[in-house]
Structures are given as structure tokens and as C-alpha cells.
N, C-alpha and C positions, 0 to 999 in steps of 0.2 A: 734824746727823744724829740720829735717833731712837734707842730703844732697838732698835726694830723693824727700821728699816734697817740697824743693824749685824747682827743676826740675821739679817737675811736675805740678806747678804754672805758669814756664815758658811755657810749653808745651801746656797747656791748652789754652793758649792766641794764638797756633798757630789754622788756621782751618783749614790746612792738618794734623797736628802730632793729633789734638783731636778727629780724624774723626775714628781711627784705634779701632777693638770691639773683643773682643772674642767671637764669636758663642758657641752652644751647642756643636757640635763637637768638637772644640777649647777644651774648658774644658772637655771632654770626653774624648780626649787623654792626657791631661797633668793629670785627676785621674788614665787613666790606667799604664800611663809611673813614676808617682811617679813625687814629686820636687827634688829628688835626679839626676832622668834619667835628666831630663829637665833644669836642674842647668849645667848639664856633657856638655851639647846638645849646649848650651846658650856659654861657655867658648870654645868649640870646634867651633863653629861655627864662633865667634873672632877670634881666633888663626888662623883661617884658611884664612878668606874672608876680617877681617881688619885689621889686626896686619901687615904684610909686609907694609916696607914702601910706597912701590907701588904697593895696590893688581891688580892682574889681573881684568879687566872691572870697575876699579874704577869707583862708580857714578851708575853702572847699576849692580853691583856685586849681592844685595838682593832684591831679590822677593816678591812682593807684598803679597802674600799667599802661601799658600804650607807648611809652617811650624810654628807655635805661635811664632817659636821666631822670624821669617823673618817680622811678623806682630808687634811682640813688639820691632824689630832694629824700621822698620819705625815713630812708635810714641813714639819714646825714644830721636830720632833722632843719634841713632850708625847705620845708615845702611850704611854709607861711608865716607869716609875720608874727604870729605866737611862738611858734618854732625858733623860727629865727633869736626871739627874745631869748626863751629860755635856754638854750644849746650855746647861743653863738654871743649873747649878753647885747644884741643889736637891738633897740629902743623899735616899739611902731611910733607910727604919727610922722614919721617923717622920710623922707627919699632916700635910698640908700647913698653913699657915697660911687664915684667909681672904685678908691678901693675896698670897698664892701662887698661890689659886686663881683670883682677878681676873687677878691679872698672866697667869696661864697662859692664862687665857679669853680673857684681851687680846688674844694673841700670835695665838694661834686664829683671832678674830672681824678681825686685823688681815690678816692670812694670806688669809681670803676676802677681804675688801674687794680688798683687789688682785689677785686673781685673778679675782673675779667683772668686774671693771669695768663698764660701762654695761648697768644692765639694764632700759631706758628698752623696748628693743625686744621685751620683756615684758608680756605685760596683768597692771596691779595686782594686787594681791588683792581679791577681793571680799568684803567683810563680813557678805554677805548669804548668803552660801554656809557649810553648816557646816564647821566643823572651822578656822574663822579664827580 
């Protein structure tokens, strides 16, 4: 068993973190954006919103939707430095490490992968199209 499968044993007993789903659009932009873009997205998104040891609106900093990975912080339980604590045993008060913010991004990027499952039934991304 992974680190991730036991996390996601624990999560599952919650019924707010097991509530969280990927829709069709969900998975319609992580085949357009690639798991490359979405992995970038997942680490940027930590670094920015919870890695300071005191992010700006701690508690309220991630959005319920708007973005797969703001969906996968909530039922990962990275959406905030409480979260963080209790879930992931990560201390506030202080900066995350860089491997904090890998590992967190991990957890994230692991998080879609098994909820996205097959996204064959997607048209790739086109590279020829901007914004790829």
C-alpha cells in the first residue's frame, strides 16, 4: 500500500473530503491541458496559496471550484494550513519545505489521476492551438 492509498482510506471515512467529484468538464480540461500542465498547475498553486508560513486568508484561501485542483486541495485535505495539519501532520507557523510542497502536489496530482481515470474518450491537446 502507498502513502496515497492509506490517505485515501483516511479521507474516505471523511463525508465532506469524500463528497468532492470530478465532472465531465473537470476531465475535459485536464485531457486538453495534459498531466504535465496540471502537475505545473498543482505545485504552483502550493507555492503560492500554502507554502508561506502564513498564507494570506488562511482557512478561506481555496475555492470550492473554479479549478480541479482547488477541488482536489478540498478532498485531499491541502486546502489550508489547518488541513494541512490535521491530514498531512504538517505544523502552521512556518514555510513549507520544497519537499512539502512536492509531496503536497503529489497527493493532489495523485488525487486526479484517480478520479480522472480514462480520458482516451477526449480529443488530445492540440499544440497547434494557442494557449498549449
Amino acid at each position: 500500500m502507498t502513502d496515497f492509498d492509506a490517505l485515501k482510506k483516511r479521507l474516505e471515512k471523511s463525508a465532506f473530503r469524500s463528497r468532492f467529484r470530478l465532472d465531465e468538464k473537470d476531465r475535459a480540461f485536464i485531457a486538453r491541458k495534459g498531466w504535465a500542465e496540471i502537475d505545473a498547475q498543482a505545485r504552483k498553486i502550493v507555492r503560492e496559496r500554502l507554502a508561506p508560513a502564513f498564507p494570506k486568508n488562511d482557512g478561506r484561501q481555496t475555492p470550492m471550484r473554479g479549478h480541479v485542483v482547488f477541488i482536489a486541495q478540498h478532498a485531499t485535505g491541502t486546502c489550508c494550513r489547518g488541513c494541512l495539519r490535521k491530514w498531512h501532520g504538517i505544523p502552521p507557523g512556518r514555510a513549507l519545505t520544497p519537499q512539502e510542497i512536492e509531496r503536497v502536489a503529489g497527493v493532489i496530482s495523485a488525487w486526479l489521476r484517480n478520479r480522472a481515470g480514462d480520458l482516451s474518450a477526449f480529443p488530445p491537446p492540440d499544440p497547434t492551438l494557442p494557449g498549449f
